[in-house]
Backbone as CSV, one residue per row, in Angstrom:
resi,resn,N_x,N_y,N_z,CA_x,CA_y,CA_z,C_x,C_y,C_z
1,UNK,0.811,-1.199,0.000,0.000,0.000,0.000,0.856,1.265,0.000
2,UNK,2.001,1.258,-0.066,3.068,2.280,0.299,4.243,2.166,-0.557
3,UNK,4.398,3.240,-1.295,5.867,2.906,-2.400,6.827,3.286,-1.817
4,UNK,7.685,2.532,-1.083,8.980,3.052,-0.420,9.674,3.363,-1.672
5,UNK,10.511,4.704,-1.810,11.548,4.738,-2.726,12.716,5.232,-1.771
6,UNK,14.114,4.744,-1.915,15.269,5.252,-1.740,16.055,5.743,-2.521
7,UNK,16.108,6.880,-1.672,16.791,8.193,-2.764,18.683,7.954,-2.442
8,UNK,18.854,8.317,-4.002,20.490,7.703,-3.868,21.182,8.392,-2.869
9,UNK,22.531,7.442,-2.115,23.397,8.380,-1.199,24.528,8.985,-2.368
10,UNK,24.351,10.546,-2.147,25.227,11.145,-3.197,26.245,11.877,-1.998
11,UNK,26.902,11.648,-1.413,27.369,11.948,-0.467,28.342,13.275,-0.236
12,UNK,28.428,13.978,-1.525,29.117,15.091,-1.693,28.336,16.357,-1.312
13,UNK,26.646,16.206,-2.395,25.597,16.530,-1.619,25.050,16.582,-0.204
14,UNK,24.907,15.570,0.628,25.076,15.297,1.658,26.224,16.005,2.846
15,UNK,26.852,15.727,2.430,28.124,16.520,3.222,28.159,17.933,3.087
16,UNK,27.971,18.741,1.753,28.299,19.869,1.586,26.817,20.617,2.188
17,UNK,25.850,19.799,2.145,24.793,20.374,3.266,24.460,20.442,4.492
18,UNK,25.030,19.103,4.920,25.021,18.974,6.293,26.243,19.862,7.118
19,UNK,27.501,20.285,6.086,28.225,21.689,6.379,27.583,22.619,6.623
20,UNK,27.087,23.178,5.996,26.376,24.537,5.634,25.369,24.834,6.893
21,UNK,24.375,23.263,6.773,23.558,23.720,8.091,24.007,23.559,9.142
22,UNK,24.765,22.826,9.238,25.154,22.864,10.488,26.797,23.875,11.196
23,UNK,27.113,24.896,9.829,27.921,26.240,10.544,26.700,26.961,10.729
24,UNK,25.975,27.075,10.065,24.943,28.520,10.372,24.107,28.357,11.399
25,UNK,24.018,26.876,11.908,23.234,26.794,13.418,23.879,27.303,14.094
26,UNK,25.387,26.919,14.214,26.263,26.886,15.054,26.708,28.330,15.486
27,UNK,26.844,29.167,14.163,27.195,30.615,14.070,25.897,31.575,14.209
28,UNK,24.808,31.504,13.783,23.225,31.546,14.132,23.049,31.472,15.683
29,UNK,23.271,30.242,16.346,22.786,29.626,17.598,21.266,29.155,17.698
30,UNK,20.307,29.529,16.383,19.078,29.131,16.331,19.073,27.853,15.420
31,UNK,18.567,27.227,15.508,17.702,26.389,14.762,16.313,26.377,13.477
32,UNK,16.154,25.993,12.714,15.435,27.098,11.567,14.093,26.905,12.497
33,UNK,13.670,26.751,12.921,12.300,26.659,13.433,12.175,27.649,14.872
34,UNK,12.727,27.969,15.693,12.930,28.771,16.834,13.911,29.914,15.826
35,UNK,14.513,30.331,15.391,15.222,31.429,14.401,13.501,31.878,14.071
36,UNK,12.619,31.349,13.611,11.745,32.223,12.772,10.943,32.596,13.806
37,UNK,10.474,31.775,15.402,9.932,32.239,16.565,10.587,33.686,16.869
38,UNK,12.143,33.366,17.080,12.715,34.237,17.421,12.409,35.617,16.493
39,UNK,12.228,35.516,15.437,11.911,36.939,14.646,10.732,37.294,15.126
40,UNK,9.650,36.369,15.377,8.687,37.293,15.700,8.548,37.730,16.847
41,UNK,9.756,37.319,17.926,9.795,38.189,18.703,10.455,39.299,18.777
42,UNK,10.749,39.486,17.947,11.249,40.770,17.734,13.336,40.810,17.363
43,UNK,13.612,39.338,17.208,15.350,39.538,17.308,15.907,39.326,16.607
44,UNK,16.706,40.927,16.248,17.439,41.046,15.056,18.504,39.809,14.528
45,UNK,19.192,39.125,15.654,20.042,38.418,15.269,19.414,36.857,14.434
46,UNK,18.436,37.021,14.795,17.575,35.922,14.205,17.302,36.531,12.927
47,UNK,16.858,37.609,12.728,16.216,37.880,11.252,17.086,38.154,10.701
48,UNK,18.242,37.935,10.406,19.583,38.055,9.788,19.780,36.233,9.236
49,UNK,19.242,35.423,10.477,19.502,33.664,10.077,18.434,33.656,8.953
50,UNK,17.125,33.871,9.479,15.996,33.665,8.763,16.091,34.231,7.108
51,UNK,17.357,35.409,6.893,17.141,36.034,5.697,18.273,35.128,5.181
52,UNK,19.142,34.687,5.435,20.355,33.666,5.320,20.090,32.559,4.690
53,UNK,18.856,31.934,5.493,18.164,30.752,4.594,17.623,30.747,3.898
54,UNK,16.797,31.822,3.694,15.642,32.122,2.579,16.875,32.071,1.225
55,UNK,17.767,33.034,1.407,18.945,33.805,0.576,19.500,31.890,-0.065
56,UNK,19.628,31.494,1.103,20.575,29.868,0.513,19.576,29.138,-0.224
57,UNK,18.193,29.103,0.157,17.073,28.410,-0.011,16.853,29.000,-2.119
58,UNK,16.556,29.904,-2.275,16.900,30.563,-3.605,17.969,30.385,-4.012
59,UNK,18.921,30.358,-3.488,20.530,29.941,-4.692,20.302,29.100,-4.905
60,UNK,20.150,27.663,-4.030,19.605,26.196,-3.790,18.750,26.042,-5.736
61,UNK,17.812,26.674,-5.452,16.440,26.330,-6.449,17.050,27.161,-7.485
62,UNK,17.340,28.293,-8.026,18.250,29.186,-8.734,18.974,27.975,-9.833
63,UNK,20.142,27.643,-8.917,21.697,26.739,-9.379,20.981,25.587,-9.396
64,UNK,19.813,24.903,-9.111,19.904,22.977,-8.914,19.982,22.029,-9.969
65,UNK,19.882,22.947,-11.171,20.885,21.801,-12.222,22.500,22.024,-12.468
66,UNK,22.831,22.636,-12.173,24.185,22.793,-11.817,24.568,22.057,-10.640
67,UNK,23.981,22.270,-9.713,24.211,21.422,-7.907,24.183,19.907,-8.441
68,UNK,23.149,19.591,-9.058,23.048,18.533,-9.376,23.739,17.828,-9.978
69,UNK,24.308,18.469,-10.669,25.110,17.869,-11.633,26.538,17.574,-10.674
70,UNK,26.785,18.676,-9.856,28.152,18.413,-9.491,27.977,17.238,-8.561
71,UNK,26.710,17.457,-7.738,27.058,16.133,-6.861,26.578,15.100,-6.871
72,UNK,26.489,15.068,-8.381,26.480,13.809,-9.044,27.987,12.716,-9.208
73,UNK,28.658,14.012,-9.425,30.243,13.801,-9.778,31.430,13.271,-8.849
74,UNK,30.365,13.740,-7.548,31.407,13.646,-6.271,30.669,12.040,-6.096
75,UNK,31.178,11.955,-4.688,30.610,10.481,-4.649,29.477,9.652,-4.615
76,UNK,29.321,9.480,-5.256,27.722,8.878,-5.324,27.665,7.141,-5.006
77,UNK,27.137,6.657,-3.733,26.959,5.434,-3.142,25.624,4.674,-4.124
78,UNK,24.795,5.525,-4.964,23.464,5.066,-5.242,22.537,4.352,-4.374
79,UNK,20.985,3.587,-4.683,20.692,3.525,-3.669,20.463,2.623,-3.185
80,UNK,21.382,2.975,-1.702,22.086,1.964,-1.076,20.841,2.026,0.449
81,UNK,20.759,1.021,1.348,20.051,1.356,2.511,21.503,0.677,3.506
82,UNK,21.133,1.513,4.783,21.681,1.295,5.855,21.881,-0.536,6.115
83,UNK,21.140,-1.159,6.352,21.148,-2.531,6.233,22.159,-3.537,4.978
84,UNK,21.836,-2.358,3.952,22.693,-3.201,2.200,24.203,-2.803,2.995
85,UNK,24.395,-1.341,3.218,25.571,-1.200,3.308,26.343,-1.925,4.519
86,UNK,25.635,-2.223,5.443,26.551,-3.157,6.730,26.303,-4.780,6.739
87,UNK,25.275,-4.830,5.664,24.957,-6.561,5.060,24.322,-6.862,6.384
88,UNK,23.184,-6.443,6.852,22.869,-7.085,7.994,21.396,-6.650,7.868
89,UNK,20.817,-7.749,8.519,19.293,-7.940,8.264,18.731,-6.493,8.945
90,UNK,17.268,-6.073,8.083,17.250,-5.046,8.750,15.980,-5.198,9.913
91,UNK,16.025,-6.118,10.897,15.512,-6.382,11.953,16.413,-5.993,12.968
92,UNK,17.786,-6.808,12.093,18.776,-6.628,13.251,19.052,-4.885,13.482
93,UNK,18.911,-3.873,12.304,18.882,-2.460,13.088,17.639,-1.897,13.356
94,UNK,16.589,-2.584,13.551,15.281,-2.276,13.680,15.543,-2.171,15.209
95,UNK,16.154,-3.344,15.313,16.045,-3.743,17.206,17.581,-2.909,17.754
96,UNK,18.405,-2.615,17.102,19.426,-1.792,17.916,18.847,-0.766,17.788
97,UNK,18.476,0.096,16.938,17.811,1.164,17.190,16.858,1.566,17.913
98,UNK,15.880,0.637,18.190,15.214,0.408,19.382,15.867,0.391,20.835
99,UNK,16.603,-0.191,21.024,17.389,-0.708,22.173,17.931,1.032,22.290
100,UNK,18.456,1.668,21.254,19.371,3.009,21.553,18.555,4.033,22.231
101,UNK,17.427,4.044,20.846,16.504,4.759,21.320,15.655,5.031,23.131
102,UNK,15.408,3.488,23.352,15.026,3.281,24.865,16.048,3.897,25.577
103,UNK,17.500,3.002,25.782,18.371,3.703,26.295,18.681,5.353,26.882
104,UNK,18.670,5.762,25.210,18.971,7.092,25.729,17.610,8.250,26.112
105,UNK,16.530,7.439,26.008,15.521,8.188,26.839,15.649,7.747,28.407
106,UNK,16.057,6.812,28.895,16.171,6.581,30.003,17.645,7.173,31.037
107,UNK,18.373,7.421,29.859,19.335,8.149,30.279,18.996,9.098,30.410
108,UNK,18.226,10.080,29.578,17.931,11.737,29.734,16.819,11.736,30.855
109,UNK,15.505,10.672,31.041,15.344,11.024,32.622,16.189,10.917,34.110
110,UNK,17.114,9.568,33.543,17.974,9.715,34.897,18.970,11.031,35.231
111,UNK,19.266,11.793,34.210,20.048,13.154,34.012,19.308,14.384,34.622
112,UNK,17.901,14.042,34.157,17.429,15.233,34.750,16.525,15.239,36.198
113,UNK,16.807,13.851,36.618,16.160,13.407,37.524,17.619,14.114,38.806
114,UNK,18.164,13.888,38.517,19.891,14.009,38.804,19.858,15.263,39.110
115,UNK,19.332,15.849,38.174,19.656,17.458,38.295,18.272,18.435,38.855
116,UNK,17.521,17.477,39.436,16.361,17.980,40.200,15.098,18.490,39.528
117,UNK,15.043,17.653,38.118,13.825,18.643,37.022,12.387,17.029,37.402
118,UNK,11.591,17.768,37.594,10.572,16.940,37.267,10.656,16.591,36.005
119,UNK,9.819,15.231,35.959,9.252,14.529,34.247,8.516,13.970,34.241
């Protein structure tokens, strides 16, 4: 009932975005979703991120047969899933991910339990 498609790992793509967003969080300090709260509360340093992305968001759509093309060129894994690439059934990361997931929620109440926050 559901067409899973996997979209190729082009990993040049990948990387050169997961750069990008993640200096301008870093240099920002917002996040794109609280950055645009933050404008409407009134803060300049936010509406400087918010015009940043819009600004990248248009070069993005502008250049994307060009983008495309290049990171086509760089490395491209095609499409590959997490499971193909470590050859392992994907139950078996169904259930570690599970297991992580539990984990580290039980870690973040014992942390803040620690540090005196209700939950």
């Amino acid at each position: 009932m559901t067409d899973v498609s996997v979209k190729p790992a082009q990993m040049g793509g990948i990387l050169a975005g997961a750069l990008l967003l993640g200096s301008g969080l870093a240099v920002l300090g917002y996040c794109p979703g609280t950055s645009v709260a933050a404008v409407g509360e009134g803060r300049r340093d936010a509406l400087a991120g918010v015009l940043g992305m819009v600004g990248g968001a248009l070069t993005f759509v502008v250049g994307f047969a060009s983008f495309a093309r290049l990171q086509r060129t760089l490395v491209d894994w095609g499409q590959i899933t997490l499971p193909d690439a470590t050859n392992m059934a994907p139950a078996i990361h169904l259930t570690i991910h599970a297991i992580l997931a539990v984990g580290l929620y039980a870690l973040a109440r014992h942390v803040n339990r620690r540090k005196g926050h209700a939950s």
